[in-house]
C-alpha positions as CSV (number, residue, x, y, z in Angstrom):
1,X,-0.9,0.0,0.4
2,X,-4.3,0.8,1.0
3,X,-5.9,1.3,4.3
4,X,-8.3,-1.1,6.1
5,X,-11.7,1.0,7.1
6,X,-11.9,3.7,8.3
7,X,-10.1,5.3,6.3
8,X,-10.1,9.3,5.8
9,X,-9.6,11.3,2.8
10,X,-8.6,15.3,3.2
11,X,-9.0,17.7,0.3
12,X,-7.8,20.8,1.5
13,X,-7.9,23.1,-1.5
14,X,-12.0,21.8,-1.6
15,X,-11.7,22.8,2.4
16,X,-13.3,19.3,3.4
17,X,-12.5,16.5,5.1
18,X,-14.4,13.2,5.5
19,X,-14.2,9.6,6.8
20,X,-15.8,6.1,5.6
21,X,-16.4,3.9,7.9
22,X,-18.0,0.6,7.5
23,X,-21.1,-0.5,10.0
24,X,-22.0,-4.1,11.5
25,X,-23.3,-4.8,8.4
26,X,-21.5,-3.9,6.2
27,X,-22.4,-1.0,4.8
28,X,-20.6,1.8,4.3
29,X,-21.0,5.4,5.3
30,X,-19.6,8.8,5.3
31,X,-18.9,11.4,8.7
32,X,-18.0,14.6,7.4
33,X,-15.0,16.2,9.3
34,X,-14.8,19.3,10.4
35,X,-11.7,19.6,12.6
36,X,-8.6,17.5,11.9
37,X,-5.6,17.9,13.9
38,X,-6.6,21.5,14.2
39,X,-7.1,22.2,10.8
40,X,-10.6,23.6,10.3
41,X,-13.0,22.1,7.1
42,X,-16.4,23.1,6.0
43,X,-19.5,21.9,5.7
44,X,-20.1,20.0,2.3
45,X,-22.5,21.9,-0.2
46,X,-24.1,21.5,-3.9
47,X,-20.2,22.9,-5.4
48,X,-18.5,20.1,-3.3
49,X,-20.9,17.7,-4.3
50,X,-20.4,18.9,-8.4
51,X,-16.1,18.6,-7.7
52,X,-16.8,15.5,-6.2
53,X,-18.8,14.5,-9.1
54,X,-16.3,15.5,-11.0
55,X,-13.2,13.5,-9.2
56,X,-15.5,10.0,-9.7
57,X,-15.7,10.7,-13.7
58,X,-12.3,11.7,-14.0
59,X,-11.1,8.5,-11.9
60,X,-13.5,6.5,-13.8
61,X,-12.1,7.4,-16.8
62,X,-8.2,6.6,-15.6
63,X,-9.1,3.4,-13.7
64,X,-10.7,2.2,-17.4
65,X,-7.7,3.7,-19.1
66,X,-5.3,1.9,-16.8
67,X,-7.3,-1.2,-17.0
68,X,-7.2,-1.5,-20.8
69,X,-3.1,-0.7,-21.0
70,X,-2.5,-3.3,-18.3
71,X,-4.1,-5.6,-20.4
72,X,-2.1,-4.9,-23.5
73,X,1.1,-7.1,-24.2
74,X,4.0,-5.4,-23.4
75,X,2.6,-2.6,-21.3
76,X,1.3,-3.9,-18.4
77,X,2.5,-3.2,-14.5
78,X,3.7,-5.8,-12.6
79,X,0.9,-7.5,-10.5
80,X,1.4,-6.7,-7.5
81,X,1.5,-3.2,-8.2
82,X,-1.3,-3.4,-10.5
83,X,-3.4,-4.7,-7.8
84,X,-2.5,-2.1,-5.2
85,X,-3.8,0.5,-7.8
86,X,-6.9,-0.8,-8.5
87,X,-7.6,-1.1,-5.3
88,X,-6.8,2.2,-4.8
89,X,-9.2,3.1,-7.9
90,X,-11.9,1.1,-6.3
91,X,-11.7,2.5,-2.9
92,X,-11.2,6.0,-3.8
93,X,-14.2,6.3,-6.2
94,X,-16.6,4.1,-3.8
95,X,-15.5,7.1,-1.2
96,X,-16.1,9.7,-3.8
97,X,-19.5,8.1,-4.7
98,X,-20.5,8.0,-1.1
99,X,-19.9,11.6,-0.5
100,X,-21.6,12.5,-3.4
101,X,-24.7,10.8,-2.3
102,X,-24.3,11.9,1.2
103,X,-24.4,15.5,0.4
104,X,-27.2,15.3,-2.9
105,X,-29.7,13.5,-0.1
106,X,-31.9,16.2,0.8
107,X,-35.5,17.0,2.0
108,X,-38.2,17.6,0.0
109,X,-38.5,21.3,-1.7
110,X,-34.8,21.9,-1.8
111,X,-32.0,22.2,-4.1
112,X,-30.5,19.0,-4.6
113,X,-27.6,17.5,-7.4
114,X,-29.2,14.2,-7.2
115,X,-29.3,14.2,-10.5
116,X,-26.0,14.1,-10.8
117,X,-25.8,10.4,-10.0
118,X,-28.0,9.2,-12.6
């Protein structure tokens, strides 16, 4: 199943941790964490921000894939599990996306991967 927010995603070999939370409004956003149940995580920086990047392509790319074979006769996953994996797309790569953005928005005069987005 996939969890309601907040829900918190650990990448330990990437030594960062983060949480997405959604506000009054609805919006979503990202609290990087830096201490979880003792385990210590960094600060996100441009090479998180470029694995990141990386994760949401790679996901994009099987979520599309998985999309197309369900849809072929004789291939596809039964539905409920179908759904529970594309929301599981869907909510990973919006989490990935976020934390992206979250560490490419940067001040003025200062290295940022921004681009990376477009």
């Amino acid at each position: 199943f996939v969890e309601m927010y907040p829900q918190r995603y650990i990448l330990p070999e990437w030594e960062v941790a983060f949480e997405v939370s959604e506000r009054d409004d609805g919006s979503l956003h990202v609290k990087w964490l830096l201490d979880v149940m003792n385990e210590k995580y960094d600060d996100p920086n441009e090479e998180t921000a470029a694995f990141l990047w990386q994760q949401v392509t790679r996901l994009s790319s099987v979520f599309d894939d998985l999309k197309r074979i369900s849809s072929e006769e004789g291939e596809s996953l039964p539905e409920n599990e179908l759904q529970i994996v594309t929301q599981f797309c869907r909510d990973y790569l919006t989490a990935l996306s976020l934390a992206v953005e979250d560490i490419t928005v940067c001040p003025p005069d200062t290295y940022c991967a921004k681009s990376m987005l477009q």
